[in-house]
N, C-alpha and C positions, 0 to 999 in steps of 0.2 A: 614474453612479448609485452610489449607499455599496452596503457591505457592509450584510445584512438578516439581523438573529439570526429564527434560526427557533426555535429550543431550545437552554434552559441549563439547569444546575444539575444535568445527568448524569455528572460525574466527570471524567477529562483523557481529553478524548475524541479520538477517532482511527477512522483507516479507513473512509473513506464510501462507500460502494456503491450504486450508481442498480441497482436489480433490475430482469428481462427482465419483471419484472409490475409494474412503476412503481413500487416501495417506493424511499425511500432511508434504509438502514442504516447506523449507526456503531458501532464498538466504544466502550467504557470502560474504560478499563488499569486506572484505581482501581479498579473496582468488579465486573470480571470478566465484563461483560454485556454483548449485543448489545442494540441499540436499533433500533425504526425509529422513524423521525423524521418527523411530517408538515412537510412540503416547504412548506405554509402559514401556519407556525408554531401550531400544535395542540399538544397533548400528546405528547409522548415515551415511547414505550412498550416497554419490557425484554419481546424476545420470545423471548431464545435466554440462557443462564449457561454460555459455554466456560468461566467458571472465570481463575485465574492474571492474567496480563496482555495480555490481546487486544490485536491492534496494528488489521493490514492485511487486507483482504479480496477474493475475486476470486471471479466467478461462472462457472459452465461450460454448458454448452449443453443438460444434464441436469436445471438449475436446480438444482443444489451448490452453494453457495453453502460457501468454502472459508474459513480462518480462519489467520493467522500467528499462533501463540501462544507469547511467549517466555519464556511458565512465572513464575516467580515474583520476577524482579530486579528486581521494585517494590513499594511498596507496595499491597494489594490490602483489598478489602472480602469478598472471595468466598471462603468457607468450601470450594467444589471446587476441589482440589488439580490442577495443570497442571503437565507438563514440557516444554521447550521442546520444542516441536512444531509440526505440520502437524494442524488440524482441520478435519472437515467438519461443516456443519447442513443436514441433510431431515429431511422427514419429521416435524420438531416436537422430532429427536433431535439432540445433540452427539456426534460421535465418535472420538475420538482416532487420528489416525494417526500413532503416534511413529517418530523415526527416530535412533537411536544418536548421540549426538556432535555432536548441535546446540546453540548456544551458545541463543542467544535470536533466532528467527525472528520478523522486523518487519514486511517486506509482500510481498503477489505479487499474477502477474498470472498470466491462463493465456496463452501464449506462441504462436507462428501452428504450433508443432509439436505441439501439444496438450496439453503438459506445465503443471505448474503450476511457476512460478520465484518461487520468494522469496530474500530476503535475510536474511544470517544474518551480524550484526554480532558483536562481541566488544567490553567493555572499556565507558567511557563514548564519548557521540554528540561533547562538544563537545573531546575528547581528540585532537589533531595527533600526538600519539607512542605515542595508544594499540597494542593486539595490530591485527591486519589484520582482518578478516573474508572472508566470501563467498559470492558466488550459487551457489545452487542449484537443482535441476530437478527434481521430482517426475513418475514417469510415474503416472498417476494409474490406468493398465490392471496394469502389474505390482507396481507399489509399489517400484521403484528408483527412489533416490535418487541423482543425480550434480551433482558440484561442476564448475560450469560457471567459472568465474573467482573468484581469491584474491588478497588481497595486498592489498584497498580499506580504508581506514580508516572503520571505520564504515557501511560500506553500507546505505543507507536504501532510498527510495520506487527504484522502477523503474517504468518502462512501456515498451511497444514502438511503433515509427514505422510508422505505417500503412500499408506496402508488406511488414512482417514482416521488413528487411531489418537494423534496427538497436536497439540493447538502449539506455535510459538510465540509468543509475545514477545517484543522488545520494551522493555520500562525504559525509558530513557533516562529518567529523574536519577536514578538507580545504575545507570549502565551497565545494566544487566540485561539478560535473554531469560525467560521464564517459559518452563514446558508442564504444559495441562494435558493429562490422561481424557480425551474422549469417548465417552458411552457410546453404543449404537442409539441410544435413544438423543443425543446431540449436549446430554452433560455432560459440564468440566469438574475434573475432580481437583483439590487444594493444589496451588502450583506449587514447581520445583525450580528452582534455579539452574539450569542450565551451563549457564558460564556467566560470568564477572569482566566487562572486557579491561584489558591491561590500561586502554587508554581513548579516549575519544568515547561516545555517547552512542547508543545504535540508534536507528530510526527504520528504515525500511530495510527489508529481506527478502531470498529466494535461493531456496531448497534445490542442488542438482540432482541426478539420479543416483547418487552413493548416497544420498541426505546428507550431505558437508550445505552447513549455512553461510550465504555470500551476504557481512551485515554491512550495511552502507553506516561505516563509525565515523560520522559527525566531522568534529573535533579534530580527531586519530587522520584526515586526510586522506582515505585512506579505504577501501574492504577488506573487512577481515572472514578469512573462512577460517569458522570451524566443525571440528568432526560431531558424527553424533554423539559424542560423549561430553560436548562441550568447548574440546581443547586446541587452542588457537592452530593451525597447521599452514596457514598462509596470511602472506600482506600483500594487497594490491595496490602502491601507491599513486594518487591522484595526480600528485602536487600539493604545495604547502599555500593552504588557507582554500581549498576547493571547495569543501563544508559537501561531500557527500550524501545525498538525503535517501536515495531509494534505489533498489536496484530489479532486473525481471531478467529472464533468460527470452533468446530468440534466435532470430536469422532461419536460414534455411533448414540447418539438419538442429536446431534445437541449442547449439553447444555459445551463442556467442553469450555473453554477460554485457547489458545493457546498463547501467549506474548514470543517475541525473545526480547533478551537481550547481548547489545554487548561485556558487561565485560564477558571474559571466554568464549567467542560463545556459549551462554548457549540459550534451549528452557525451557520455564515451561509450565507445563498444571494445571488449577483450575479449579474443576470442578461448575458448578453456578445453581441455581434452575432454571435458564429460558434459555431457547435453544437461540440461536443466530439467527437474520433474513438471513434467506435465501438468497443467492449471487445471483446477478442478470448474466445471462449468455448471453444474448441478443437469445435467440430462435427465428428463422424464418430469422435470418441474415446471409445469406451465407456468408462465408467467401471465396471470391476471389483474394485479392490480390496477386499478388505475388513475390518471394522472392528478398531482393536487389534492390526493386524498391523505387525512390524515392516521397514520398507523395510531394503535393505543402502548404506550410502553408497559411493559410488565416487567415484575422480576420471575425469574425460573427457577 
């Protein structure tokens, strides 16, 4: 079955999020907006303005719905001013949670320690000798910030393996997938590379319930799945020059593949025989911070 546009013409769109109440949300980098998107292909409707250049998004157990915003390194439409940062939306309100010395935050997830982890790249995505960048870990209760792994070119999409045991990064610079061993205590151990993709750059990802990764590859046109061992087992193609940025699993029983696409601010949906793994929300993590307050960055 092809890729099925749901909605276009909302700006280079990114960050798909299937919400605990059945919405699926995308940001718009050009334009500063959050969007929900009927999943039917209906009308596209601007429900939240973080403002700057929204990337990635992750939801908590609280229904936060949380925001990578990596401030202004893009062209934008949106008259509210963003610095790179961590934002949250409830309540109908955007809130800034900034933290000292982030470059430009791209995407997170909330993590099986109940932290929120995004990625904090430096430099450009399709740059091999750009600066390094690095994951980081928001506790979302005290508002510290810690830098959990440095040294990636480009750090894009992450998601975690469904036992909470292992972290994915996508390097983009590198077009590569890198897999970090995690600790119960929420350490990463030296990464491994994963897979090399044959063609096109990854950017954002999502885990089904076999652990086969669905990488939204750039360049390539294209999602590539592959298995947990790395090795490519499917192509999804777009169309030629779609520029794929991110993808999330949803719909009603879990199974469709969601994939934004920056040519034309287009969404597509495909539907796949295996549902997608479940988001991790961090349950039992109150969420106290609060708003405008500045985390302190640490290394861990």
């Amino acid at each position: 079955m092809e890729m099925r546009c749901v909605a276009a013409g909302i700006g280079f769109t990114e960050g798909p999020l299937w919400t605990a109440d059945g919405r699926l949300l995308v940001t718009s980098m050009s334009r500063g907006l959050l969007y929900a998107v009927d999943a039917d292909g209906g009308e596209a409707v601007a429900v939240a303005e973080p403002g700057g250049n929204p990337t990635g998004l992750a939801q908590d157990a609280d229904g936060v719905v949380w925001v990578a915003q990596g401030g202004g390194h893009a062209p934008t439409r949106s008259a509210r001013l963003a610095r790179p940062s961590i934002q949250r939306w409830a309540d109908g309100c955007v809130e800034d949670v900034v933290a000292d010395g982030l470059a430009a935050p791209n995407d997170c997830a909330i993590g099986p320690d109940g932290r929120l982890w995004f990625t904090d790249p430096r430099g450009r995505a399709f740059d091999r000798e750009g600066p390094p960048g690095r994951v980081c870990a928001l506790d979302r209760a005290d508002g510290s910030v810690a830098v959990v792994a440095d040294g990636i070119r480009f750090p894009n999409g992450l998601a975690f393996a469904a036992d909470g045991r292992a972290l994915y990064v996508a390097e983009t610079g590198t077009a590569r997938i890198l897999r970090f061993a995690l600790s119960d205590g929420g350490a990463l151990s030296a990464p491994e590379v994963l897979a090399e993709l044959p063609d096109g750059r990854p950017d954002g990802m999502a885990l089904d319930a076999t652990g086969r990764l669905h990488v939204a590859a750039t360049t390539a046109d294209a999602v590539l799945v592959l298995d947990a061992d790395g090795r490519l087992v499917e192509r999804l193609p777009l169309g030629t020059g779609a520029l794929p940025t991110n993808a999330c699993f949803g719909g009603e029983d879990g199974s469709t593949l969601f994939v934004t696409a920056g040519k034309g601010g287009r969404v597509y949906a495909h539907s796949r025989a295996t549902r997608g793994l479940p988001l991790l929300t961090g349950a039992g993590r109150p969420t106290r911070l609060e708003p405008s307050s500045t985390p302190t960055l640490k290394e861990e």
